[in-house]
N, C-alpha and C positions, 0 to 999 in steps of 0.2 A: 426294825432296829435302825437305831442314826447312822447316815454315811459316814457318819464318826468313826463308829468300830473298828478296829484294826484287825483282819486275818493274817495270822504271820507270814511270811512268807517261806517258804522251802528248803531257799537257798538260806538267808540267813535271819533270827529271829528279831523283831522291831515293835519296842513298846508304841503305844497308843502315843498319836501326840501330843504334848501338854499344855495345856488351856493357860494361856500369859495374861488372859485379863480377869481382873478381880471383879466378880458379881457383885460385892459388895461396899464402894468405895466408902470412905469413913465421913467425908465432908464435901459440901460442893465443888472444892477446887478439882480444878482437872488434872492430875500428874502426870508428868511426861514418862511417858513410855521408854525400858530401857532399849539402846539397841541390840538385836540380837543379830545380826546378821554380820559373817565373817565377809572380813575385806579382802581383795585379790592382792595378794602383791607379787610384781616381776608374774616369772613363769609358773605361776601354780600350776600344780599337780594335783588334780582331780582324782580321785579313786570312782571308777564308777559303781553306785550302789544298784543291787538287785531292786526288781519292780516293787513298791507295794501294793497287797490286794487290801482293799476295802467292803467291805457290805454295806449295801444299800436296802434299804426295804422296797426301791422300787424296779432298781435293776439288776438285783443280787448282788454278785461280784466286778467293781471295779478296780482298774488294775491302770495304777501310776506308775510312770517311766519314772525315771531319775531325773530330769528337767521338770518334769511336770512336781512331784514330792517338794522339788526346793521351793517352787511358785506354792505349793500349799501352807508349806512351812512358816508362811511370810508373815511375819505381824498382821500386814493389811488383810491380809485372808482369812488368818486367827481370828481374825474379830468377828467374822460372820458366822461365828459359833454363837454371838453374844446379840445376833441381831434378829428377832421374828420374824417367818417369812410372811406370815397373814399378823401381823403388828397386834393392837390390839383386842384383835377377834377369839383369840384364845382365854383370855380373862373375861372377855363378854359374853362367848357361847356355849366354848368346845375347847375344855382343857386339853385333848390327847392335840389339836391342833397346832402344838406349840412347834413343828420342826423350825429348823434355822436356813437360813439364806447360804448356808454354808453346805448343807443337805443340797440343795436345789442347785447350787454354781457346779457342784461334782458331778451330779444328775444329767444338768444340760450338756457337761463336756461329755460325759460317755453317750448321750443323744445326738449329741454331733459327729462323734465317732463312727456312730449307727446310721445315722444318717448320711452320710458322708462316703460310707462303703458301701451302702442299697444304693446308690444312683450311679456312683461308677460302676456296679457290677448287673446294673439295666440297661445303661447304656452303651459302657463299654467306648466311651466316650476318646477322642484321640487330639490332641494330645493332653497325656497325662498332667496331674497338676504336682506341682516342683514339691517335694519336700518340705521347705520354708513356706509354702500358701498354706498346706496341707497343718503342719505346726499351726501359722497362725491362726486358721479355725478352729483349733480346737482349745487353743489358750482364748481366745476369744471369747467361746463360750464359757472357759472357765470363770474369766474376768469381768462376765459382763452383767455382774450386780456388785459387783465390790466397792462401789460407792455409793449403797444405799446409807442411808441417815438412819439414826434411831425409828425401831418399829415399821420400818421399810416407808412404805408410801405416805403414812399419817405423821415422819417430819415434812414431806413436802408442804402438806395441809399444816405444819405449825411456820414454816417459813413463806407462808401465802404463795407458793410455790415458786418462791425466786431461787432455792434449793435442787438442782437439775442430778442425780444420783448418775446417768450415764456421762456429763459433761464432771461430774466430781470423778469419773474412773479414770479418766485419762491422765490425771495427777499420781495415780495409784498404781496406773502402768507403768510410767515414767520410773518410778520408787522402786519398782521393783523388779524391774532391768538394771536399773542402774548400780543393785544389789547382787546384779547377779554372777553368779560364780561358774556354772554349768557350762559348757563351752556351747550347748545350742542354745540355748538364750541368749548368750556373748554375743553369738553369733546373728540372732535374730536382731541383736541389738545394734551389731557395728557393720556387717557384711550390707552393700549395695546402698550404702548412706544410712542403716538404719532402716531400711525397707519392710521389714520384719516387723517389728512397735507398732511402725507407721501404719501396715495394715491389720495388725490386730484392733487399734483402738479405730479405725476405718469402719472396721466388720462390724465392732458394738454399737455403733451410731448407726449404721446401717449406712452408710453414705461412702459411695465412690469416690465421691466429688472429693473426698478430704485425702486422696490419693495424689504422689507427685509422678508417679507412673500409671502408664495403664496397663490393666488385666488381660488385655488380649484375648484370648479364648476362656478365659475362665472368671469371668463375672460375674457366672451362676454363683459362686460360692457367698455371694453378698444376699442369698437367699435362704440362707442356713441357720445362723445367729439372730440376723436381727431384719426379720423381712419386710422393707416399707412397700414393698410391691401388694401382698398381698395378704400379708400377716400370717403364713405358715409357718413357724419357724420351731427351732428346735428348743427357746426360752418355753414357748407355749406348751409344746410337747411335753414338758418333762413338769411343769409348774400345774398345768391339771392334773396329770396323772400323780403328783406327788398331795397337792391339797385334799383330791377329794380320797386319795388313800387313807387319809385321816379324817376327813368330813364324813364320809360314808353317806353322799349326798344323791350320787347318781350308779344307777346301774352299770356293771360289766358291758350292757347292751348300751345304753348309753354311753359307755366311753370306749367302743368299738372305732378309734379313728389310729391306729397304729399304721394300717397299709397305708394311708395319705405319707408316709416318710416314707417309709420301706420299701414302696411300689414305683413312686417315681424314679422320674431321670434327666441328664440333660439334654438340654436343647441342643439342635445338630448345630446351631452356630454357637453354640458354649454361653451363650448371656444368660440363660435364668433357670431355672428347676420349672420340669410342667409333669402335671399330677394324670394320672389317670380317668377316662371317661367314669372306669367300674369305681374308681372309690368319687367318684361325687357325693352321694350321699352321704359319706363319712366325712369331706369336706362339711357339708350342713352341720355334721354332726356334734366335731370339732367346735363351730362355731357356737352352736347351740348348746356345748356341754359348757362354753366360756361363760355363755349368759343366761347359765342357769345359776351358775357357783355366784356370780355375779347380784344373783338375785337374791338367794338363799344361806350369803356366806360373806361376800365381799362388802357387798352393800345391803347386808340385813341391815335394818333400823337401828336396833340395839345396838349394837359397834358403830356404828353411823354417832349415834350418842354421845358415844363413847370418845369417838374419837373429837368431838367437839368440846369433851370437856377435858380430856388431853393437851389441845390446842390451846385452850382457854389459862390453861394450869401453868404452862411452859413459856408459855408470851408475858404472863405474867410475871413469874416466878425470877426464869432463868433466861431473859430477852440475850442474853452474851450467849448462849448456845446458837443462836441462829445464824451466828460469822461464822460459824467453826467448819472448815474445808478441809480435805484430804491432804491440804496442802502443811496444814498446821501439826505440829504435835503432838496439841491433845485430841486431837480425831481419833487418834488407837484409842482411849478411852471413852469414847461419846459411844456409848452401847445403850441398848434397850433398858439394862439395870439402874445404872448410872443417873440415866433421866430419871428413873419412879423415885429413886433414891431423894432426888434434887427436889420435886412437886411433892413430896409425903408431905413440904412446911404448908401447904395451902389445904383448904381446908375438902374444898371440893375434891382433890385426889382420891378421897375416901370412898367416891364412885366409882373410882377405877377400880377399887378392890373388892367393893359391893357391889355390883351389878345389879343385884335384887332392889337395890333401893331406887331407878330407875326404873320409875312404872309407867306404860304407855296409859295415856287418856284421850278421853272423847276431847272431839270439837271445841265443843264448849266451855270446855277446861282450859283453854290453849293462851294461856294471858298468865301473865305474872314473872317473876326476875327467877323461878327458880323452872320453869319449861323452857324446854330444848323441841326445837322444832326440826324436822329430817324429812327434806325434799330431793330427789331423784328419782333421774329418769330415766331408764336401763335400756340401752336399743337390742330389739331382738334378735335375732342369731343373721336373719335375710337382710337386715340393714347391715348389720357388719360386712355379710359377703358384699352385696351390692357393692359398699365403700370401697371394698379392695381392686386397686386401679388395674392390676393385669393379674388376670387369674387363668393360667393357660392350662390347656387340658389337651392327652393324646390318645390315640386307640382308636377302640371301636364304640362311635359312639352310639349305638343300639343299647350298651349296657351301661349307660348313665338311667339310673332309676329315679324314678320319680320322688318328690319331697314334699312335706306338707308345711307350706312355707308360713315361718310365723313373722308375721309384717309388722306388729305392732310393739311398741316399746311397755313396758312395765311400770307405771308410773309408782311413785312409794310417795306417800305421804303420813309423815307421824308424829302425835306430840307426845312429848315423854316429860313427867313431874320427877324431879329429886327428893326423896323424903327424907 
């Protein structure tokens, strides 16, 4: 079921929330979006609302506070009902594939949640992390695709990737702080300059550096969200286990890497999260469960295709959608629908809806104005670890097991006729 769902809650009962943007716009202009969000004025007086429980199909029951409900509430997060989390690989492969980026921003905050409470309760780590750090990770994770583009990565590929989705969130954070009513997000927003914002949208870049304070003993938490250290992170965590819920690509045994979160802890000087001797292999595992979906799902051919003549369709068609920032307006409207809606006038679009009509050919075949040709080269699970610059491990290392390391990249080559 979608993280959609609403389970009522207990205390008092709360419909589903309701979907503000239209699947079906009527013509290509973009409409502005009305505002929904209430204004503070003088000393509002907040009623605090009971928690909502939501269902997840991947973590069952998640359970939003009152701060966190009003940041879902938000136009800008509304939208990521409207956005595919695998773009468009569900029209090319695998219909049941269709969840939303909206499923997976919910996902990752309760995997940060999870994750965030197995390492202090390993380590037992001292001193504690403040409340407001503790908030910030986990809005963090919430936030930290809210400025993907239509179809998630394949606008990067229609804006030749001058389009950066986590450098577009930081507009989206902005927005919606600045909307906010709740007194801990006020609070995140106006208490110690702003401190709060600052390092939430910090944590999604993965970058210290963009801090005007420092962390002091609690650095590690920049290893949570968004890890350039090593690429553990709690986005990856919850985005395999959600894709291939729906791919049905890899085994239970195959996607045995849950203790790599759960197991860790931090470091005795507080700078970084360090994993277990005994789940090393499930590190491998991790990596190798990335670049198999990778192989089999992200960059199959066929969407690889696809997504070229997406590109093709929208540079052409609708070259004014490629200004369009989080900053603007019509961005609440710039959704997955909206675009197919726009490319239906071209002619080639009709491959988006057909798929069947994109047929792989030989070599030989590979000439003429209507073949799509689809080169990549997929690095294998041991070149990803290698790349990761500090990969620290603790324990006993007797029970690091051994790995059957695959060094070799995946090369794809294919030519596909339109008929």
């Amino acid at each position: 079921m979608s993280a959609s769902a609403v389970i009522h809650s207990p205390a008092q009962r709360r419909r589903s929330l309701p979907l503000p943007l239209s699947h079906e716009p009527k013509n290509s202009k973009l409409p502005l979006f009305p505002q929904q969000q209430q204004q503070q004025h003088g000393h509002h007086v907040q009623q605090q609302r009971p928690p909502m429980l939501i269902e997840d199909e991947v973590h069952g029951v998640i359970e939003l506070s009152s701060h966190i409900q009003e940041i879902v509430e938000h136009p800008l997060f509304q939208r990521l009902k409207h956005v595919h989390q695998l773009g468009l690989l569900p029209l090319a492969t695998d219909k049941k594939a269709d969840h939303k980026r909206y499923d997976h921003c919910l996902g990752a905050y309760k995997s940060a949640q999870d994750h965030l409470r197995a390492i202090e309760r390993n380590s037992h780590y001292e001193p504690k992390l403040p409340d407001w750090c503790r908030q910030a990770v986990e809005i963090a994770a919430l936030l930290h695709d809210i400025g993907h583009g239509p179809m998630s990565h394949a606008w990067e590929l229609v804006t030749n990737h001058e389009f950066d989705h986590e450098e577009n969130a930081m507009t989206c954070v902005d927005k919606i702080f600045k909307d906010a009513i709740n007194q801990e997000l006020v609070s995140l927003r106006d208490d110690g300059g702003g401190r709060g914002v600052q390092l939430i949208k910090a944590l999604i870049l993965g970058s210290s550096e963009k801090l005007s304070f420092p962390m002091l003993g609690h650095n590690y938490i920049f290893d949570i969200v968004h890890n350039r250290r090593c690429g553990l992170d709690v986005d990856k965590w919850d985005y395999l286990r959600r894709d291939n819920k729906r791919l049905k690509i890899l085994s239970s045994a195959e996607m045995d890497f849950d203790d790599v979160f759960l197991q860790a802890r931090i470091s005795a000087d507080g700078q970084r999260i360090e994993y277990r001797y005994a789940d090393y292999h499930r590190v491998y595992r991790l990596f190798e469960a990335r670049s198999l979906l990778h192989v089999k799902a992200y960059q199959y051919p066929l969407t690889c295709a696809m997504d070229v003549i997406f590109v093709s369709a929208v540079q052409r068609l609708a070259p004014e959608l490629l200004s369009i920032r989080s900053k603007d307006p019509k961005w609440l409207e710039l959704t997955d629908q909206y675009v197919l809606n726009v490319i239906e006038k071209d002619p080639i679009s009709r491959f988006v809806k057909e798929p069947q009509r994109i047929v792989e050919v030989t070599g030989n075949d590979c000439s003429g104005p209507d073949i799509i040709r689809v080169n990549r080269v997929i690095p294998g699970p041991w070149e990803l670890i290698k790349s990761a610059r500090e990969l620290v491990f603790f324990g006993n290392k007797r029970k690091k097991r051994p790995i059957t390391r695959c060094v070799s990249p995946t090369i794809v080559s294919k030519c596909f006729k339109l008929e």
